[in-house]
C-alpha positions as CSV (number, residue, x, y, z in Angstrom):
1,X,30.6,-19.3,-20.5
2,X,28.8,-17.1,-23.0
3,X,27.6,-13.8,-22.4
4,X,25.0,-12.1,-24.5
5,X,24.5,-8.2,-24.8
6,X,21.0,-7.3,-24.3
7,X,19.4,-5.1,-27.1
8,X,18.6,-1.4,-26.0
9,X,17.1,1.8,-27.5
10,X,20.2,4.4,-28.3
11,X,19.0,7.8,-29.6
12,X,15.7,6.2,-31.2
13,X,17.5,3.2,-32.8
14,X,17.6,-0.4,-31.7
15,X,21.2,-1.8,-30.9
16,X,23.0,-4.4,-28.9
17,X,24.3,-2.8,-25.1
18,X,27.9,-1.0,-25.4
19,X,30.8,-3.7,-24.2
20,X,31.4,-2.7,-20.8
21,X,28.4,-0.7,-20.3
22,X,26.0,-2.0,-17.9
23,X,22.1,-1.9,-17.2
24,X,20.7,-0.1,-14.2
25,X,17.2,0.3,-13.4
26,X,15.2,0.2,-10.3
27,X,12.0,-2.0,-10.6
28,X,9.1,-0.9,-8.2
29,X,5.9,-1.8,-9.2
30,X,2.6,0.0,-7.9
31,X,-0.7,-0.8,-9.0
32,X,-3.5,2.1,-7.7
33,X,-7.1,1.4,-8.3
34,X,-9.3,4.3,-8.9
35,X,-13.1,3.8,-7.0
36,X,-15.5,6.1,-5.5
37,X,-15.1,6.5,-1.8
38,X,-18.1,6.0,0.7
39,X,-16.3,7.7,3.3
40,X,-14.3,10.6,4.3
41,X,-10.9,9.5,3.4
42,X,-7.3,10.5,4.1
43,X,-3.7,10.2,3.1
44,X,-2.8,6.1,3.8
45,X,-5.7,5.1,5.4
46,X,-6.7,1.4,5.2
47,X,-9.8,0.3,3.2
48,X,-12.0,-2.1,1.9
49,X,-14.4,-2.6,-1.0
50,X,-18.0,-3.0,0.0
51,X,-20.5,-5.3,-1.7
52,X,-21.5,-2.4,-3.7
53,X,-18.5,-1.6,-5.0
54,X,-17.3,1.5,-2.9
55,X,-14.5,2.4,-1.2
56,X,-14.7,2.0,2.7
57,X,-12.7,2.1,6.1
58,X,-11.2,-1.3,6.8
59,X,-11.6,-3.0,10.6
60,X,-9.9,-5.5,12.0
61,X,-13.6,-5.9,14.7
62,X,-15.4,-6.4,11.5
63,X,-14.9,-9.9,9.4
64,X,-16.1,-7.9,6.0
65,X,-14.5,-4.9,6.7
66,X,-11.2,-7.0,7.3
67,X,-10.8,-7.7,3.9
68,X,-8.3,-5.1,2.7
69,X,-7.7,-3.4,-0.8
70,X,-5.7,-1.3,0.1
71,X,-4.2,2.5,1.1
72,X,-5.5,5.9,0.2
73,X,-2.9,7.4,-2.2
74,X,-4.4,10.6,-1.4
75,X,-7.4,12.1,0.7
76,X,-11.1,11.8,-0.9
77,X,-14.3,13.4,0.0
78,X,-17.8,11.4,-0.1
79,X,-18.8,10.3,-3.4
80,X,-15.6,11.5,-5.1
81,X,-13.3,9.2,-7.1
82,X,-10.3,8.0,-4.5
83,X,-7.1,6.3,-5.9
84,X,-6.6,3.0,-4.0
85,X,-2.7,1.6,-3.6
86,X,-2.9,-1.7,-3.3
87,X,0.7,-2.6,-3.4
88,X,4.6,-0.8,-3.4
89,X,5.3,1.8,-1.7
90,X,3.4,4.5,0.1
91,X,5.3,7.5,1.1
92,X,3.6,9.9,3.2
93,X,4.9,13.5,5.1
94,X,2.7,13.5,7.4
95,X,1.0,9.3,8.7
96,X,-1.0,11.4,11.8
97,X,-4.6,10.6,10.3
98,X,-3.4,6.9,9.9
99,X,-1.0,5.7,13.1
100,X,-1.6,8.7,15.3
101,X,2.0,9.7,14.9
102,X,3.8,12.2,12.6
103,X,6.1,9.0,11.3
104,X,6.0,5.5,11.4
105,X,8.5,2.7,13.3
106,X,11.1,2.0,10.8
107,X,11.1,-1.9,10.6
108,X,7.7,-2.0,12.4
109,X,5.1,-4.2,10.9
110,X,1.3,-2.4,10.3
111,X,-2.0,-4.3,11.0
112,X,-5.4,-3.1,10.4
113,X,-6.2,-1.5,13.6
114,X,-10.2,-1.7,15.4
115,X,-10.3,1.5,14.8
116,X,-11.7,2.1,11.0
117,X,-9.0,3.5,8.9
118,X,-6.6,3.2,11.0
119,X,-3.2,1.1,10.9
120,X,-1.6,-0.1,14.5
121,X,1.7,-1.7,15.2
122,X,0.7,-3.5,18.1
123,X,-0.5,-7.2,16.8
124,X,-4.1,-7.5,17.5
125,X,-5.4,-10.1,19.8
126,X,-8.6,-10.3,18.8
127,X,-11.0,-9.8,16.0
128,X,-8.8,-10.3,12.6
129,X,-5.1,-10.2,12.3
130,X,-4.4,-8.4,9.2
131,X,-1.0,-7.6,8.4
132,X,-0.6,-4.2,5.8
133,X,3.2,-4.2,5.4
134,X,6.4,-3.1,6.9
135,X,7.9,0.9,7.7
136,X,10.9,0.7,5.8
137,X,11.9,4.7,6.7
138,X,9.7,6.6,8.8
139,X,7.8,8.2,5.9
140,X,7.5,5.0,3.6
141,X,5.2,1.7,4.1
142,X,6.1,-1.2,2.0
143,X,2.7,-2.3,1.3
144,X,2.4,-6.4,1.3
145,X,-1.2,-6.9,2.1
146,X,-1.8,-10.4,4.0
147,X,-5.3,-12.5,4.0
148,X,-7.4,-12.1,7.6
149,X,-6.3,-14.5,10.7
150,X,-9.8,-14.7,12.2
151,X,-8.3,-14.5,16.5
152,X,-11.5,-14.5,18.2
């Protein structure tokens, strides 16, 4: 079987990859949207965009507040520009203002909670299941944000 070297950048010039070196790189991809917030905001909480175009507490009682962007990347005022992560990894010291708990379940799933902003990891019964992603350390949610299950 052939192998092929891949072509790299070495001291600002283009050349084929050492023999015997290899290529190590981890891939994460984040995308964070930046919106004006219509709410007090913190750190992580769950959101959705409104028909106008603003940046509001998600709920999982509410079918058009169920529709989830994403997570606060980092607490926003009123009317001030909030940075919305919508996907990757959300690492947080402190998820209190989110899950009512200093850390989150390792290996836990996260659904948007009845409470606006708020993430649970108790599966809903009713109103929409809306599943925001998995704690995969106590500190860091893998965001994977699923569509609504209308329940009730």
């Amino acid at each position: 079987m052939t192998t092929y070297r891949p072509v790299v950048l070495i001291n600002g010039k283009f050349t084929l990859l050492p023999a015997g070196d290899t290529l190590s790189a981890k891939v994460q991809e984040v995308d964070i949207i930046d919106m004006v917030a219509k709410d007090i905001l913190l750190s992580g909480m769950v959101v959705y965009c409104s028909a106008g175009f603003q940046i509001m507490k998600a709920k999982a009682d509410d079918d058009a507040k169920a529709e989830v962007l994403g997570l606060v990347a980092a607490a926003a005022a009123i009317d001030a520009s909030v940075q919305v992560q919508t996907d990757g990894v959300l690492e947080l010291a402190d998820w209190t203002g989110v899950v009512g708990a200093t850390s989150l379940t390792a290996g836990a799933d996260y659904y948007v909670d009845t409470t606006a902003g708020q993430l649970t990891a108790t599966v809903p019964s009713t109103g929409n299941l809306v599943c925001i992603g998995r704690a995969i350390a106590p500190q860091k949610l893998e965001i994977s944000i699923q569509r609504p299950i209308k329940l009730s």
